[in-house]
C-alpha positions as CSV (number, residue, x, y, z in Angstrom):
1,X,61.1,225.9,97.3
2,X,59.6,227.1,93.9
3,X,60.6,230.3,94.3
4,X,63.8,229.9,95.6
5,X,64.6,227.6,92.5
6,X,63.3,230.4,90.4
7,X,65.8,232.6,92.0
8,X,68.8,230.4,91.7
9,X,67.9,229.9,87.9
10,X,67.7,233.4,87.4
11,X,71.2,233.5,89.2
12,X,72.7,231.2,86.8
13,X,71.1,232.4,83.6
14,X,72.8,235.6,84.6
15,X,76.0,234.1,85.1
16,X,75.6,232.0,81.7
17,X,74.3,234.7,79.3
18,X,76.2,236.8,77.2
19,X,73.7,238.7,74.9
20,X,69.9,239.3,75.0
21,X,69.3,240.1,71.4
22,X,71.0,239.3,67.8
23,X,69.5,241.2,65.0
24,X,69.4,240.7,61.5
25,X,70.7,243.6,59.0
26,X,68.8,246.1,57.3
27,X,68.1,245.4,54.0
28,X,70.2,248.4,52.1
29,X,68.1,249.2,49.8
30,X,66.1,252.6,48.6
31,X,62.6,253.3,50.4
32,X,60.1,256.0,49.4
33,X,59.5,257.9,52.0
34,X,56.2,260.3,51.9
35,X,55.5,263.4,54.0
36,X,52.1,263.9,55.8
37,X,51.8,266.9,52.8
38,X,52.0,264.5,50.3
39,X,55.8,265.4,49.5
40,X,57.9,261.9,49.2
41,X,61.8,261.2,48.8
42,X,64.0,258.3,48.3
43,X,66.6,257.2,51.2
44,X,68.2,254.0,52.4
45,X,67.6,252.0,55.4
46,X,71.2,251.8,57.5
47,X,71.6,249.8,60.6
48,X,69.7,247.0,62.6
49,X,67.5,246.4,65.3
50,X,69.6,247.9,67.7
51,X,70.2,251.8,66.0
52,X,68.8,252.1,62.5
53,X,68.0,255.2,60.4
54,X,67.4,256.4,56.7
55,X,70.1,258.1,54.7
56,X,69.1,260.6,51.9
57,X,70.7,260.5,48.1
58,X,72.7,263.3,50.3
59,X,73.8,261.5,52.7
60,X,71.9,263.1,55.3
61,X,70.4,261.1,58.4
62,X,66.6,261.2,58.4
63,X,64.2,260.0,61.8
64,X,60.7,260.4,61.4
65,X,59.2,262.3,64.7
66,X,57.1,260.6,66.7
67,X,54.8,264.1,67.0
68,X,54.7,265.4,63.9
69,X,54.9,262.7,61.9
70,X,57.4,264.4,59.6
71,X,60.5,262.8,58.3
72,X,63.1,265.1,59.9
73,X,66.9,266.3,59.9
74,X,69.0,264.1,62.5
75,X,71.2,265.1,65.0
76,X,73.9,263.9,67.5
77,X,72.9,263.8,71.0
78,X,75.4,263.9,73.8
79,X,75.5,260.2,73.9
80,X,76.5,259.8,70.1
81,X,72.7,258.5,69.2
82,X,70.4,260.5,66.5
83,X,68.1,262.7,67.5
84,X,65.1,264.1,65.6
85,X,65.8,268.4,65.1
86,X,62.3,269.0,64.3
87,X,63.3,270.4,60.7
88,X,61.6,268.6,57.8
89,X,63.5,267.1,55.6
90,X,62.5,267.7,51.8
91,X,65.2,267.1,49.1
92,X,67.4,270.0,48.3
93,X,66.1,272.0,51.6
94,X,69.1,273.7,53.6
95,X,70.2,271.2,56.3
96,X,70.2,273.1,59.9
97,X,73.1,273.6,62.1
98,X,74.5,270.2,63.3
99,X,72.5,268.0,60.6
100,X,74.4,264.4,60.4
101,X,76.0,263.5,57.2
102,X,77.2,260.6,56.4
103,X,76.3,258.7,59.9
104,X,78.8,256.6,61.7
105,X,78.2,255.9,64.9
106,X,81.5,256.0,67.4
107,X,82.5,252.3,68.7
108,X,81.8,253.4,72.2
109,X,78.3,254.3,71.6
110,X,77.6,250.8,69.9
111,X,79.3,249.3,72.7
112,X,76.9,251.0,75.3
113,X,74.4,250.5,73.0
114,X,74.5,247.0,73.1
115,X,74.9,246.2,76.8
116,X,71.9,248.3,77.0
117,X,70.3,245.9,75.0
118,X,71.6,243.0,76.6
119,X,71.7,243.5,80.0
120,X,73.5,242.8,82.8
121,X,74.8,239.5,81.1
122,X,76.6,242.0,78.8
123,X,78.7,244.0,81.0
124,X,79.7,240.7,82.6
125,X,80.8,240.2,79.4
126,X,82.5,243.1,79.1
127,X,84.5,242.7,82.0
128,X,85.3,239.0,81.2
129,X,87.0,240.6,78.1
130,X,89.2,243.1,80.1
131,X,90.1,240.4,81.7
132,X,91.4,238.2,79.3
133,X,91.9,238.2,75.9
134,X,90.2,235.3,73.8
135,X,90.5,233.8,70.2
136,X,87.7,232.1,67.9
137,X,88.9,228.5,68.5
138,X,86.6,225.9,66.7
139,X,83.3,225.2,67.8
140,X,82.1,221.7,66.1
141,X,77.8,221.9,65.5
142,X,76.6,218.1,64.5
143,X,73.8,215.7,64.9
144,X,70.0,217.0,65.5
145,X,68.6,220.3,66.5
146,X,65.0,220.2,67.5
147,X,62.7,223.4,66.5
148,X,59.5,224.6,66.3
149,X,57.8,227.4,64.4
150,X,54.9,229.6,65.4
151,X,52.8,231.5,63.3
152,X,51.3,234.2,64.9
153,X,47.7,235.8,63.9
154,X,46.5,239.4,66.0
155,X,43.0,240.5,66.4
156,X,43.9,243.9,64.4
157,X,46.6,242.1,61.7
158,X,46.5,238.2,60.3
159,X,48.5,236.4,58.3
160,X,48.3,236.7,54.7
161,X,50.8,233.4,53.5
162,X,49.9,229.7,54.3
163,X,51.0,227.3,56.7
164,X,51.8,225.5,53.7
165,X,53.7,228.0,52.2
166,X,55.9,228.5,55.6
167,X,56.5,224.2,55.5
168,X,57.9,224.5,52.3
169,X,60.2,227.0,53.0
170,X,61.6,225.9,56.3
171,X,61.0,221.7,56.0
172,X,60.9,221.2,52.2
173,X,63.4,218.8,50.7
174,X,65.2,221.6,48.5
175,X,65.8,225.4,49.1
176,X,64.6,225.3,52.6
177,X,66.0,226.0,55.7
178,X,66.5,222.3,57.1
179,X,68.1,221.7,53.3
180,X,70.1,224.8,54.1
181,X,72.2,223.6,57.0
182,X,72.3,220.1,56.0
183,X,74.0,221.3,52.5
184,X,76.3,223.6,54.5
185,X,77.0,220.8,56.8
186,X,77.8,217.9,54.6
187,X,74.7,216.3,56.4
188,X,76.2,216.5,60.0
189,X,73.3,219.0,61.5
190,X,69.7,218.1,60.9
191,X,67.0,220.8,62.2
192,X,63.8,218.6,62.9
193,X,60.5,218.8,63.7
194,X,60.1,219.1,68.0
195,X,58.5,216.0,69.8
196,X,55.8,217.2,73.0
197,X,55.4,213.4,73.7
198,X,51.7,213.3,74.1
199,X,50.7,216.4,72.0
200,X,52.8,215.4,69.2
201,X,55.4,216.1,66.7
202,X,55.5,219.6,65.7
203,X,57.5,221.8,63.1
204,X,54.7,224.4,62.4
205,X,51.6,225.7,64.2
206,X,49.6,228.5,63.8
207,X,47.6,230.0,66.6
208,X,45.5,233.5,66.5
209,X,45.8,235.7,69.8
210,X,42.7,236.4,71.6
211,X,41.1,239.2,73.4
212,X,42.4,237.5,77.2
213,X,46.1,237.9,75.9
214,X,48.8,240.1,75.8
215,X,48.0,243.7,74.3
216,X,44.4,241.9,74.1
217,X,44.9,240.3,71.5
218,X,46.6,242.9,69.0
219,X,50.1,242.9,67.9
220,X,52.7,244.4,70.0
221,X,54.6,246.5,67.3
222,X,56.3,249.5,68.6
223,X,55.4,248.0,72.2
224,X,58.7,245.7,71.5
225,X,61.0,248.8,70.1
226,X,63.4,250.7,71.7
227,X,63.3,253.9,70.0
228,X,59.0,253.4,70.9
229,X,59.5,252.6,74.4
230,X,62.6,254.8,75.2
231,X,64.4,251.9,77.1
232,X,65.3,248.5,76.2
233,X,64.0,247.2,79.7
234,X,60.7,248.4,79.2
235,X,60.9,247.2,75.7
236,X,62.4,244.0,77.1
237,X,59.8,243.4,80.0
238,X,57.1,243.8,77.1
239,X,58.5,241.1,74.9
240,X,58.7,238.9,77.8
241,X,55.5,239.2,78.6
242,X,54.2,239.0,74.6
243,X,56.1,235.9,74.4
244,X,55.1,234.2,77.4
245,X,51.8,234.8,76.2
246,X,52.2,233.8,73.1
247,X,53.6,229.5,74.2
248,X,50.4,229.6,76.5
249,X,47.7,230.2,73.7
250,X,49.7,227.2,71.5
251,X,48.7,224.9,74.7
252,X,51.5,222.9,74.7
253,X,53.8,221.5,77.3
254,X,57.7,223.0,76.3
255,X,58.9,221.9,79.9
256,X,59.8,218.8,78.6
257,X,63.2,220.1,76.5
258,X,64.9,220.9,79.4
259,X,66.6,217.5,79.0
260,X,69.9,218.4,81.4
261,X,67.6,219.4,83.9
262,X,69.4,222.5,84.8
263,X,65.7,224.5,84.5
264,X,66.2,226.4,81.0
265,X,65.2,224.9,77.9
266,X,68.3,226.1,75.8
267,X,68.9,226.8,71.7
268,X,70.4,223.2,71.6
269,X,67.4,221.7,73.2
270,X,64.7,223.6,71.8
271,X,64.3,226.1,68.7
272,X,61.4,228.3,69.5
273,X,60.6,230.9,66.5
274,X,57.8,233.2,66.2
275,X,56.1,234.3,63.3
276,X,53.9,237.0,63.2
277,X,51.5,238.8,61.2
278,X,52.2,242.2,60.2
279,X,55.6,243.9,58.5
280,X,59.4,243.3,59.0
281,X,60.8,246.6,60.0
282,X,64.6,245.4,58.7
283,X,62.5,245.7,55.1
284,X,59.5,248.2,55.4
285,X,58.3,251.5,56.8
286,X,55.4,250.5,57.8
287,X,53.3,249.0,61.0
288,X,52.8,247.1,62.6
289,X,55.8,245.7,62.8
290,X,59.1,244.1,64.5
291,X,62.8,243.4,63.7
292,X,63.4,240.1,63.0
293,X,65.6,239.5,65.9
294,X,66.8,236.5,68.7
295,X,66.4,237.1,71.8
296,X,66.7,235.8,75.2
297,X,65.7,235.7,79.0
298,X,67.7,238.1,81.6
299,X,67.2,239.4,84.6
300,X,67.4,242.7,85.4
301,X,65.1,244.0,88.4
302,X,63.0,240.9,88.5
303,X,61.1,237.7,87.0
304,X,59.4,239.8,84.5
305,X,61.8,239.8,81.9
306,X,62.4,236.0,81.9
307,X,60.6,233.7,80.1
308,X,58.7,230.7,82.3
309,X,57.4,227.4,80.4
310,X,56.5,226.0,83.8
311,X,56.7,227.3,87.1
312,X,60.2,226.9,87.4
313,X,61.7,226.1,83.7
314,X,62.8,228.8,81.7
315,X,63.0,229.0,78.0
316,X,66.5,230.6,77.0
317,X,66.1,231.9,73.4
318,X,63.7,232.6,71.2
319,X,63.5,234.6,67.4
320,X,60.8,236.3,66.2
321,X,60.6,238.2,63.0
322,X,57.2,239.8,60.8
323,X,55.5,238.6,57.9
324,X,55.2,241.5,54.9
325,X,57.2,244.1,53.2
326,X,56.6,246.9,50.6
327,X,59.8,247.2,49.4
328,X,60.2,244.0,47.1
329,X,57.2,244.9,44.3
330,X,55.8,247.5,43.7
331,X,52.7,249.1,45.6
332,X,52.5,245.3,47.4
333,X,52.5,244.3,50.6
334,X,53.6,240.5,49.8
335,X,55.2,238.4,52.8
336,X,59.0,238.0,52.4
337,X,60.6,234.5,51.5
338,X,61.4,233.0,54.7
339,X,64.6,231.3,54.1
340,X,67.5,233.8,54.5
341,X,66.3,235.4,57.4
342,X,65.4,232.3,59.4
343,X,69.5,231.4,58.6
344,X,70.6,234.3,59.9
345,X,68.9,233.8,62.9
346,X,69.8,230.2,63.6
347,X,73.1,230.7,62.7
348,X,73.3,232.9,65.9
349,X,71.3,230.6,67.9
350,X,72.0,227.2,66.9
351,X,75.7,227.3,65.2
352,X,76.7,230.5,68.0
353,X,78.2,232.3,64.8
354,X,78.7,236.1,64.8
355,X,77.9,238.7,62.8
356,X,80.2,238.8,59.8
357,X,78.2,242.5,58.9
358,X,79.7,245.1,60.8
359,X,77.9,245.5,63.6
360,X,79.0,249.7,64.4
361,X,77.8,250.2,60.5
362,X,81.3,251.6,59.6
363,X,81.4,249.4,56.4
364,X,79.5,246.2,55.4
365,X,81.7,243.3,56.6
366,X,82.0,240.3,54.6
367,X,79.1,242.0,52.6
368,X,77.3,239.7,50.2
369,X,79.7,236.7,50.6
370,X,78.1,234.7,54.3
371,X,74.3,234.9,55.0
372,X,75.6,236.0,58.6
373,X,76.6,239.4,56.6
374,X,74.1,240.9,53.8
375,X,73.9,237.4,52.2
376,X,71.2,237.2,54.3
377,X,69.1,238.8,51.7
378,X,70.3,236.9,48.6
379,X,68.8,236.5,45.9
380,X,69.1,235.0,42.2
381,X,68.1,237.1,39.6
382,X,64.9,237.7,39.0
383,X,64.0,236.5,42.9
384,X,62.6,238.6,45.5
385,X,65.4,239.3,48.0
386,X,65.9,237.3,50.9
387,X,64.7,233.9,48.4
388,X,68.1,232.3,47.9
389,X,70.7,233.0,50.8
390,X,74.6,232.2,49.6
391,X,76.9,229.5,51.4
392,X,77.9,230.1,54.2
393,X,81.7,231.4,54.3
394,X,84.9,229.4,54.6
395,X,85.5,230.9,58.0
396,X,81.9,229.9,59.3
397,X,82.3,226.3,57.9
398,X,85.5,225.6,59.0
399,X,84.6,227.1,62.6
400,X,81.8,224.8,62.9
401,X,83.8,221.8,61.4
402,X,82.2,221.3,58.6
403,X,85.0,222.0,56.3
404,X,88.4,221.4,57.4
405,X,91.0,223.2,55.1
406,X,94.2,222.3,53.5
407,X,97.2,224.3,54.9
408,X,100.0,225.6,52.5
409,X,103.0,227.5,53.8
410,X,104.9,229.1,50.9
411,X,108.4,228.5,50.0
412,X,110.8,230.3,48.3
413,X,109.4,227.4,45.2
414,X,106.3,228.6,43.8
415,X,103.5,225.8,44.1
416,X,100.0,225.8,42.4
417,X,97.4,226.6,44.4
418,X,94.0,225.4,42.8
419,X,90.8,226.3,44.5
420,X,87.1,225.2,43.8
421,X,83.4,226.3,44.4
422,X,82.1,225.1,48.0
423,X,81.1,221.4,48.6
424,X,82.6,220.5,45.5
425,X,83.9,217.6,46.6
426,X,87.4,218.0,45.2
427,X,89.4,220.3,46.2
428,X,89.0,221.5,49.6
429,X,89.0,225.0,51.5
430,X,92.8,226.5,51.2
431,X,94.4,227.9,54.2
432,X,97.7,229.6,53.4
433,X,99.8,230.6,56.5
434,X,102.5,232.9,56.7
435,X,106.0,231.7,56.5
436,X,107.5,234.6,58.7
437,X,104.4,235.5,61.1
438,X,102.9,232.9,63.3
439,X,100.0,232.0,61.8
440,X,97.8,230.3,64.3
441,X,95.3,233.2,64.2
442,X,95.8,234.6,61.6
443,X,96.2,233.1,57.7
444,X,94.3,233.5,54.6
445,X,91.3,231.3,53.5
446,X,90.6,230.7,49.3
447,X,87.8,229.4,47.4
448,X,86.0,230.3,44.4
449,X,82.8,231.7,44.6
450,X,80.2,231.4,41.7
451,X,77.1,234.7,41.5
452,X,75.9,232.8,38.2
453,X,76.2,229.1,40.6
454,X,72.8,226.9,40.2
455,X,73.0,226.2,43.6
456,X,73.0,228.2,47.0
457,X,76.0,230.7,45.6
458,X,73.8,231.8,42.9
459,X,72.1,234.1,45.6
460,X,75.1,236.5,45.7
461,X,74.2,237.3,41.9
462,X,71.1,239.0,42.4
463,X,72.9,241.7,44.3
464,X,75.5,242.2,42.1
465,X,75.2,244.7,39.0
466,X,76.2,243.8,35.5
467,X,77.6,239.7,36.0
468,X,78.1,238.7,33.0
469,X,76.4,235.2,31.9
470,X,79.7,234.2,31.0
471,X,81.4,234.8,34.5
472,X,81.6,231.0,36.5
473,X,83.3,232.4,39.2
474,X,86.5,233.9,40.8
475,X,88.5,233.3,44.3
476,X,87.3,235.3,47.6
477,X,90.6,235.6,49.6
478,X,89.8,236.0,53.3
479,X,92.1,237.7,56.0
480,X,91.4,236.0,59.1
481,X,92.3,237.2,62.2
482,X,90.7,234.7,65.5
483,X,92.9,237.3,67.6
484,X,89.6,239.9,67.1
485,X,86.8,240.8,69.0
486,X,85.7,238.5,72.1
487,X,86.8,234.7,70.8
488,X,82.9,233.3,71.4
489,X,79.7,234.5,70.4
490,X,78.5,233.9,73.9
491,X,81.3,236.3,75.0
492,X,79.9,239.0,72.3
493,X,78.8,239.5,68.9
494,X,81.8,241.7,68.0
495,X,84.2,239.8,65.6
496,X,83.8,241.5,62.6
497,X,83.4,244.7,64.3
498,X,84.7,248.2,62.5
499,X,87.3,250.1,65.4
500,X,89.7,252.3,65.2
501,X,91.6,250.7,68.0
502,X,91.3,247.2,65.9
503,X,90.4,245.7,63.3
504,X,87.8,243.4,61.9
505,X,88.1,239.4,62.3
506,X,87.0,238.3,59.0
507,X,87.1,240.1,55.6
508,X,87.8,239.8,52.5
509,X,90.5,240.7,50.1
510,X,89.1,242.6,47.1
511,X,90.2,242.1,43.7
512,X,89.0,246.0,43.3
513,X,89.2,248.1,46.3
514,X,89.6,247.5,50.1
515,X,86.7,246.3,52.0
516,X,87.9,247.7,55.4
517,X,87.6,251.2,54.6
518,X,84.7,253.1,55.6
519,X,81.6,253.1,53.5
520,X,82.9,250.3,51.9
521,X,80.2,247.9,50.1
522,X,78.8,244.8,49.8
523,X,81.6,243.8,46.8
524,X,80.9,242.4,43.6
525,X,82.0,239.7,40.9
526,X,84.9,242.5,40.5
527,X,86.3,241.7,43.9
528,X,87.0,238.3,42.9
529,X,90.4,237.2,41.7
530,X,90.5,235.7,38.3
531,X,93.0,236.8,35.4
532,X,92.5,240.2,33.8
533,X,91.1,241.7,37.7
534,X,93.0,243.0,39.9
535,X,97.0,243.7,40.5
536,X,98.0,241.7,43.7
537,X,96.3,240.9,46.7
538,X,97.3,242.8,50.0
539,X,98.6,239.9,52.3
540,X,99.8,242.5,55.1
541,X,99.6,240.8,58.5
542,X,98.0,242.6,61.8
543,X,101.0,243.3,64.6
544,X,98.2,242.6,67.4
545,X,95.0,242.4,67.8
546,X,94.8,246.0,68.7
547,X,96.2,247.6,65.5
548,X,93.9,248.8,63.3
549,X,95.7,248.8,59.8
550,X,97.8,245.9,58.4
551,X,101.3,246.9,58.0
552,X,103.4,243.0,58.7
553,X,104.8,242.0,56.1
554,X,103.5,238.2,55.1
555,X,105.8,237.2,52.5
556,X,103.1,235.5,51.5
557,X,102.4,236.7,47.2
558,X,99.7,235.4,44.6
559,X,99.9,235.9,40.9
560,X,99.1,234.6,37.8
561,X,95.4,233.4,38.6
562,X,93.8,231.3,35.7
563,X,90.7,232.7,34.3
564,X,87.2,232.7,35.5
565,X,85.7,229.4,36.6
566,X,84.3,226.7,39.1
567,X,87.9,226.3,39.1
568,X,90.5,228.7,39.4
569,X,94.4,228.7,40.2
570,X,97.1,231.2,41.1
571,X,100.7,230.4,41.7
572,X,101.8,231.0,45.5
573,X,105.2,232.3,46.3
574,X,107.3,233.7,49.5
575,X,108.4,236.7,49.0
576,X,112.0,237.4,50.1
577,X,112.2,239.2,53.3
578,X,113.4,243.4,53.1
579,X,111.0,243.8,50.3
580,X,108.6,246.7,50.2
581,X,105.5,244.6,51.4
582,X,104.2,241.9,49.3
583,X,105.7,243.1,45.9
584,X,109.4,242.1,46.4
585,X,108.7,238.5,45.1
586,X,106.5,238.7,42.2
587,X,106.6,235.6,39.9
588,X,107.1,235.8,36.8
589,X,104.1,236.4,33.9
590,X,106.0,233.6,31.7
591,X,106.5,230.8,33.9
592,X,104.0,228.2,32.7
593,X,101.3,226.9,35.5
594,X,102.0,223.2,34.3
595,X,105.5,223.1,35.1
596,X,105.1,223.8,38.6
597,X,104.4,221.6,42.0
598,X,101.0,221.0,42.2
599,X,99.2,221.5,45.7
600,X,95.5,220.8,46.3
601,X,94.9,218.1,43.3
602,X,92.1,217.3,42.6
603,X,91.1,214.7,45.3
604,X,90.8,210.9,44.2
């Protein structure tokens, strides 16, 4: 009976499962990278877990091969992936024939990437979006969200930060994770400590592997890669078994958060996060290492990639990410803060957010504005990267109903529109629809965002060259389209995905260039609006959710913002219809802001 429960389980976790793995993004930042003849060169880390690679100042794509040990010249292969050519790469050196420049992978090789990495569960998913097309409807997170953190010493590698360090970062009172989400929240989701009845409340334990364990003993490193292992089942399989190992050596009972009794302990009944000794590979060259990543239990030609607690309860999820990195001080290996990654991770596993990066590379997403985009690695300045992740975007908040925004629909009467930092606790989120496209899906979100803020916002100023001390902050328009990608992170982690047969679900609109294009940054204080920066925003509506570039006209036209601030207004106008795009209602310079409607007052 056992093992026919074990089968059925399988069955439905099959049927249940979108995705296997959720990584977080490279941190974009220059790497030294040194020859076995001494020779060394500077290039960027692109991509994440699932296809990363180093760019040159060139723009060429470098691997390092496996043989040799040479960083080398990439190529395309057949599939679209990189390739090592076996020509070292040394700066200024002629490129060979077929050397990749400027690397962007093609959508269809991201999308078979990814089911590759996810497994069956994804091409299920795939087909469940031919189907039907889907939108990002709400998805309300509240109340308590049990987790439990597991730092992970190796017979070859230990840790070198404290369990005390690790409390303070993910439990303390202020700047931890738990304060994180309970900021971002208003209070509504509290991450706490996980109850094993008899063994105890725990939130952190640390356990060293021994000798009778997986990999006897010694950290898994390339063991859990891909591009090591050659395919993600193997790779899979491995991490299965290195994890299942791991939750025996802690001795304790996790069959006891299966509390719906369908035989998986899921993300909502159990977070389960490894910590491990050694490098992150998102932030260093060097080994061992892993991705910080979530991952999950799948079947694919058997048991062995699916995690058992018990002989017939399975744990769902788990994230796992390394301990050290090179790349933050000089000629150190120091452990990286802990904060912005682990709220990446739970964002994907706890709130089921996407994303908001682009996930096929083209550009960077929603860049430094959401910790589910390169926010993730926000700092203030002065901190080491990944110390102070920023709020989490209006989009995010108000899909997890934490924030619920005010709607305006222009008239032909311009109104005031006046928009504050997050959780200021006066003047809300705006949403402005259109007044001639249905606006359902798609509308446009304002706030003001703050690089120079004291609180979480201040880590988007670390990443940013050249704020001024002065600057308190502009507006971050977003376009919103829930018409994009697969309408549920369960369905696929593709809503702010780059195509040329769409276009992505949630970016913003720059102040100083367009954030859709390719190679298109992280943005800066620049792309804010604020008066003195920036003409008028693009308000261009998608036809469908299969066009590509914004060409509806919106009627929907901001001008005259106030100047930089926590709090910052703009008049709101519709623009007559027949005009030439957003341009054919501009309001007047000279009309004073005071003598207007006012919208959005300051709440009483």
């Amino acid at each position: 009976m056992k093992n026919l429960r074990r089968v059925l389980i399988i069955f439905f976790i099959i049927s249940i499962t979108a995705a296997a793995a959720f990584a977080g993004p490279a941190l974009q930042r220059d790497f030294t990278l040194t020859q076995p003849d001494g020779e060394s060169f500077s290039a960027v880390k692109r991509g994440d877990e699932f296809m990363n690679w180093y760019e040159t100042a060139e723009g060429y794509a470098v691997l390092k091969d496996g043989v040799s040990g040479y960083w080398v010249f990439a190529l395309r292969a057949a599939a679209g992936l990189l390739v090592p050519s076996g020509v070292h790469y040394a700066a200024g050196a002629a490129a060979p024939e077929g050397a990749v420049k400027n690397f962007i992978p093609a959508k269809d090789t991201v999308e078979r990437l990814r089911e590759r990495y996810d497994g069956q569960a994804a091409a299920n998913a795939s087909s469940a979006r031919s189907a039907a097309a889907k939108t990002w409807t709400s998805n309300p997170i509240s109340g308590k969200r049990k987790a439990v953190f597991i730092r992970v010493n190796f017979q070859d590698v230990t840790l070198k930060s404290t369990s005390e360090d690790a409390e303070a970062e993910i439990w303390g009172a202020e700047h931890s994770v738990r304060s994180y989400y309970l900021d971002q929240s208003h209070g509504k989701l509290n991450i706490v400590s996980a109850d094993f009845g008899g063994q105890g409340k725990k939130d952190i334990i640390e356990i060293t592997m021994t000798p009778d364990d997986y990999n006897e003993g010694k950290h898994p490193d390339r063991l859990l890669s891909d591009n090591a292992a050659g395919d993600y089942r193997i790779s899979h399989k491995n991490e299965v078994a290195f994890v299942t190992s791991v939750l025996k050596r802690t001795g304790l009972d996790f069959s006891g958060f299966d509390k719906n009794g369908d035989g998986i302990v899921q993300a909502d009944e159990l977070v389960v996060y490894l910590l491990l000794a050694g490098y992150e590979e998102s932030c260093s060259r060097k080994s061992p290492s892993v991705w910080m990543h979530a991952c999950d239990s799948w079947k694919d030609n058997g048991s062995e990639h699916v995690v058992y607690v018990s002989d017939d309860i399975i744990l769902g999820y788990w994230s796992c990410r390394g301990e050290l990195s090179e790349a933050f001080v000089e000629s150190q290996d120091i452990p990286i803060p802990l904060v912005g990654g682990i709220v990446h991770e739970l964002g994907h596993k706890i709130c089921k957010l996407p994303d908001l990066y682009d996930t096929s590379y083209t550009n960077d997403g929603l860049g430094l504005f959401s910790v589910m985009a390169d926010g993730t690695w926000g700092r203030r300045t002065g901190e080491i990267l990944g110390t102070t992740p920023p709020t989490l975007d209006a989009w995010s908040r108000k899909y997890l109903g934490w924030d619920v925004p005010q709607t305006l629909t222009p008239g032909a009467k311009s109104v005031v529109l006046t928009c504050g930092t997050p959780r200021n606790g006066n003047y809300p989120v705006a949403r402005i629809n259109s007044p001639y496209v249905d606006s359902t899906y798609e509308y446009i979100l304002a706030e003001v965002r703050n690089p120079n803020a004291d609180d979480w916002d201040g880590g988007i100023g670390g990443g940013m060259d050249d704020v001024p001390a002065s600057f308190k902050g502009g507006v971050l328009l977003q376009h919103i389209d829930e018409r994009s990608g697969s309408g549920s992170f369960s369905a696929g982690n593709d809503f702010n995905v780059y195509t040329e047969e769409g276009h992505q679900g949630n970016m913003a609109i720059w102040a100083d260039g367009d954030s859709r294009e390719k190679y298109a940054g992280e943005g800066g204080y620049l792309s804010l609006w604020y008066a003195g920066n920036g003409t008028e925003p693009d308000t261009y509506f998608y036809r469908t959710r299969d066009t590509h570039t914004a060409r509806r006209f919106s009627g929907i036209v901001f001008s005259g913002f106030s100047p930089s601030g926590e709090v910052v207004s703009s008049s709101v106008t519709r623009a007559k219809t027949g005009g030439s795009g957003c341009a054919a209602a501009v309001f007047p310079m000279f009309l004073l802001l005071g003598a207007l409607p006012q919208v959005f007052r300051k709440r009483r």
